[in-house]
ChimeraX commands (.cxc) that place a marker at each C-alpha (Angstrom):
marker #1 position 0.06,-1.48,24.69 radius 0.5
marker #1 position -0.92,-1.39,28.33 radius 0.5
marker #1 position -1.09,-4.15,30.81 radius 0.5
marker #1 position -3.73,-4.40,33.42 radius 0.5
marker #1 position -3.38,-5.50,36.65 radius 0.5
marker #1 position -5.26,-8.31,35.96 radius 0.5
marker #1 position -2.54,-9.24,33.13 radius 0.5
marker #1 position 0.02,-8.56,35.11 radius 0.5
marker #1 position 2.27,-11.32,36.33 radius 0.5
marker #1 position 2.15,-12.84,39.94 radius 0.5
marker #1 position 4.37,-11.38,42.66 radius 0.5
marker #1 position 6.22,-15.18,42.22 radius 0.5
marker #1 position 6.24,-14.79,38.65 radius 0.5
marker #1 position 9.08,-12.15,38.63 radius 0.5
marker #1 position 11.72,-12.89,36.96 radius 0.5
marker #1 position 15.59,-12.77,38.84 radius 0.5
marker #1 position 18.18,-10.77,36.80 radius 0.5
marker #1 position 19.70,-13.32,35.29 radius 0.5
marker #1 position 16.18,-14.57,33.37 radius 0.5
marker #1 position 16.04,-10.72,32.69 radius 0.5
marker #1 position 19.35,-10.86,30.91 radius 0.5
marker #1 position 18.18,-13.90,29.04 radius 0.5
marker #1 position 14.62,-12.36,28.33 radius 0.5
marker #1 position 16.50,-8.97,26.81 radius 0.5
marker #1 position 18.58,-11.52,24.45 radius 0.5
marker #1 position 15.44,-13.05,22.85 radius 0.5
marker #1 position 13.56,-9.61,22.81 radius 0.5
marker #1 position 16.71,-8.99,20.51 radius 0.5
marker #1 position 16.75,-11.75,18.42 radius 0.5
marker #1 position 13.01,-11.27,18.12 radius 0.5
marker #1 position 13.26,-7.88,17.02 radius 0.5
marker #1 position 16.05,-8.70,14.52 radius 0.5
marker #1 position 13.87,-11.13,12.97 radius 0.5
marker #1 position 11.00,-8.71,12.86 radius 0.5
marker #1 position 12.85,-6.22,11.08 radius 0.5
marker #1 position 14.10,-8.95,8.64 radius 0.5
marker #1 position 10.98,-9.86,7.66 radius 0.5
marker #1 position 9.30,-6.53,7.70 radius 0.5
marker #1 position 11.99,-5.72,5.04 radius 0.5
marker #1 position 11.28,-8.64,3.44 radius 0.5
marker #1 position 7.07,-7.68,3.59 radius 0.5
marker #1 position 7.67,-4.56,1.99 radius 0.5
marker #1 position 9.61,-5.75,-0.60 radius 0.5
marker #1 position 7.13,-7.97,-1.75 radius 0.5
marker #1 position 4.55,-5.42,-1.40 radius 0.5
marker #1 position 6.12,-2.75,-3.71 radius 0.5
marker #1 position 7.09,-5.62,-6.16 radius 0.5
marker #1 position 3.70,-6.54,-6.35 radius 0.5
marker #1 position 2.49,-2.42,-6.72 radius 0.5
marker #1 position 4.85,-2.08,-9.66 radius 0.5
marker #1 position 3.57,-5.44,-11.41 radius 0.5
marker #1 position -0.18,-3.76,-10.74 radius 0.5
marker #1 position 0.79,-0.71,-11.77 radius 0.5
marker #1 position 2.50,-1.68,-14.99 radius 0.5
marker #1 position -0.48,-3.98,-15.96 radius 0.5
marker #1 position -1.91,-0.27,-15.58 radius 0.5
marker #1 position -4.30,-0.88,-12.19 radius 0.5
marker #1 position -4.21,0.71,-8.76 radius 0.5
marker #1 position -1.46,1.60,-6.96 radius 0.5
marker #1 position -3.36,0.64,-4.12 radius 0.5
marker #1 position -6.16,-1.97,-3.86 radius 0.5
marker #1 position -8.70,-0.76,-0.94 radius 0.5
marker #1 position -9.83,-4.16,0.35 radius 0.5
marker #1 position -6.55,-6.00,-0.21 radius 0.5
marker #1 position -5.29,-3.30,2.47 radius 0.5
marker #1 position -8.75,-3.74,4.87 radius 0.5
marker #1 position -7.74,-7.29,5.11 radius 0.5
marker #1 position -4.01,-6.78,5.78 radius 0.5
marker #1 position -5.60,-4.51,9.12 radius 0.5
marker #1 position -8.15,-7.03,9.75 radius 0.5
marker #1 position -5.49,-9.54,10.99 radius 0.5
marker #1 position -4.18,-7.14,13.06 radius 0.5
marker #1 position -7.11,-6.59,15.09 radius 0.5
marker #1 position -6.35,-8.45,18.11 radius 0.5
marker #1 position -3.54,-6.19,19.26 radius 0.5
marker #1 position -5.95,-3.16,19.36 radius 0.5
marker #1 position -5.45,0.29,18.75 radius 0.5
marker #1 position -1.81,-0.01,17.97 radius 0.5
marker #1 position -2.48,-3.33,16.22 radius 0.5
marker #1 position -4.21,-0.65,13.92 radius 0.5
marker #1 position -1.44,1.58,13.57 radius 0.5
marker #1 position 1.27,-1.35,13.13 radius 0.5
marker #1 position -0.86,-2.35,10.22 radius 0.5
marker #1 position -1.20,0.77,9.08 radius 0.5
marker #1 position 2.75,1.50,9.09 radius 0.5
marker #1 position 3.45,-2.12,7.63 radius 0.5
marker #1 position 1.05,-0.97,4.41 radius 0.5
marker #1 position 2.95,2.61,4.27 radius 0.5
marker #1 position 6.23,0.59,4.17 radius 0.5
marker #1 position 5.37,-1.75,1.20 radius 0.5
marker #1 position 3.97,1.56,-0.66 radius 0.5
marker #1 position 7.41,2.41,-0.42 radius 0.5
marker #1 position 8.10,5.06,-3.62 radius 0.5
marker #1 position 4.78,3.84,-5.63 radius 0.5
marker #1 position 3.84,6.52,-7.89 radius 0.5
marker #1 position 7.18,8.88,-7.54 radius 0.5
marker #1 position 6.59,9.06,-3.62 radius 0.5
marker link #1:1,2 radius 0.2
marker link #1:2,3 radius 0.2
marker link #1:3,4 radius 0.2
marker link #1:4,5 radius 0.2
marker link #1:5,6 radius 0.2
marker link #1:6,7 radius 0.2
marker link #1:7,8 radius 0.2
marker link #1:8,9 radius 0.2
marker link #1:9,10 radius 0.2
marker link #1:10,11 radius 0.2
marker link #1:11,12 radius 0.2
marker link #1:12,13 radius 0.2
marker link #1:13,14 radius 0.2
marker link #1:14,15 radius 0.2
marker link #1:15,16 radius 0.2
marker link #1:16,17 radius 0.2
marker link #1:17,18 radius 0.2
marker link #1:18,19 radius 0.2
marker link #1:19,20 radius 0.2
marker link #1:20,21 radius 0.2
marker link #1:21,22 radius 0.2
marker link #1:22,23 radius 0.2
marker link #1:23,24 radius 0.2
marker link #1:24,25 radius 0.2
marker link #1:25,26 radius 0.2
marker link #1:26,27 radius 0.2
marker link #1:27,28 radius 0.2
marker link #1:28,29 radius 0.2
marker link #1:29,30 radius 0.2
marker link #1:30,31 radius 0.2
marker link #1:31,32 radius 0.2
marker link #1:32,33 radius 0.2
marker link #1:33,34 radius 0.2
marker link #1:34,35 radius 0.2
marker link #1:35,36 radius 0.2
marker link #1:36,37 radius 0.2
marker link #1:37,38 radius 0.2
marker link #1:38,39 radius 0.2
marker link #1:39,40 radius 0.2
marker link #1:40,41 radius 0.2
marker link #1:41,42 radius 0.2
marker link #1:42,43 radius 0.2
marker link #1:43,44 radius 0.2
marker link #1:44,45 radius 0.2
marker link #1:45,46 radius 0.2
marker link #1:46,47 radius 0.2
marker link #1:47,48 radius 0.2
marker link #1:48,49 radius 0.2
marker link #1:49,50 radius 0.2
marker link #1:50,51 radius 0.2
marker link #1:51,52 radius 0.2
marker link #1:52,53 radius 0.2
marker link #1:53,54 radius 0.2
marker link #1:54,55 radius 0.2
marker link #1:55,56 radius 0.2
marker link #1:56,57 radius 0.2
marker link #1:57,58 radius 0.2
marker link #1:58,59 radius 0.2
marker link #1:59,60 radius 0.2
marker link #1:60,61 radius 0.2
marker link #1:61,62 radius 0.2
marker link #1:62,63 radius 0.2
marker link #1:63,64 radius 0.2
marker link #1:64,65 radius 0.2
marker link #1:65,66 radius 0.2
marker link #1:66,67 radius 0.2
marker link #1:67,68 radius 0.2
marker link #1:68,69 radius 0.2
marker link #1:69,70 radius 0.2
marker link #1:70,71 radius 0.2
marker link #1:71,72 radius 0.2
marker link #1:72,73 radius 0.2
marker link #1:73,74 radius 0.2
marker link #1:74,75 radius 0.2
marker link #1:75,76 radius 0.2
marker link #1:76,77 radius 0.2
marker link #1:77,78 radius 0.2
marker link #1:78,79 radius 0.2
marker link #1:79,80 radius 0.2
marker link #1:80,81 radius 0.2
marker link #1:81,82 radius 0.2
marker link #1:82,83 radius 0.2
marker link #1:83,84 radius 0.2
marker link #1:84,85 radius 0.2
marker link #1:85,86 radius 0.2
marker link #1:86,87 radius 0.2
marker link #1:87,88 radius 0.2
marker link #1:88,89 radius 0.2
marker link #1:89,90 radius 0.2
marker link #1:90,91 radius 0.2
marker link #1:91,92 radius 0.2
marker link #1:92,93 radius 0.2
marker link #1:93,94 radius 0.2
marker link #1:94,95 radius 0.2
marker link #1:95,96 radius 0.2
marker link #1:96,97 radius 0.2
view
């Protein structure tokens, strides 16, 4: 995602290199619990495609999966495509994939 200039932080709201070092530690703790629960989503979702699956339904339910990209909306374009990857994850090996 892009920023605008009109996102953009003030001149006074730069941070010194110190907050930078600080900022970089919770972008990695952030991302650590991303991936954690990422795993954790598409476990979940390929639990629940193997219960549907055995009950002999879809392997993949259309609007279930419209929703799941509905909430991601708000981040755009790549909000899209996040959602998009997130559903591909929890597909995981559905159907001999």
């Amino acid at each position: 995602m892009t920023v605008s200039a009109e996102q953009a932080p003030p001149e006074d709201d730069i941070p010194a290199e110190d907050e930078i070092q600080e900022l970089r530690q919770e972008i990695d703790r952030l991302d650590a619990e991303i991936l954690r629960l990422v795993m954790r989503r598409s476990e979940v979702s390929q639990r629940i495609g193997r219960a549907r699956m055995a009950a002999g339904g879809p392997r993949i339910v259309y609007n279930r999966e419209m929703a799941v990209l509905a909430r991601f909306r708000d981040l755009g374009v790549e909000g899209r495509e996040l959602g998009m990857l997130l559903l591909r994850l929890g597909r995981g090996r559905l159907g001999g994939r």
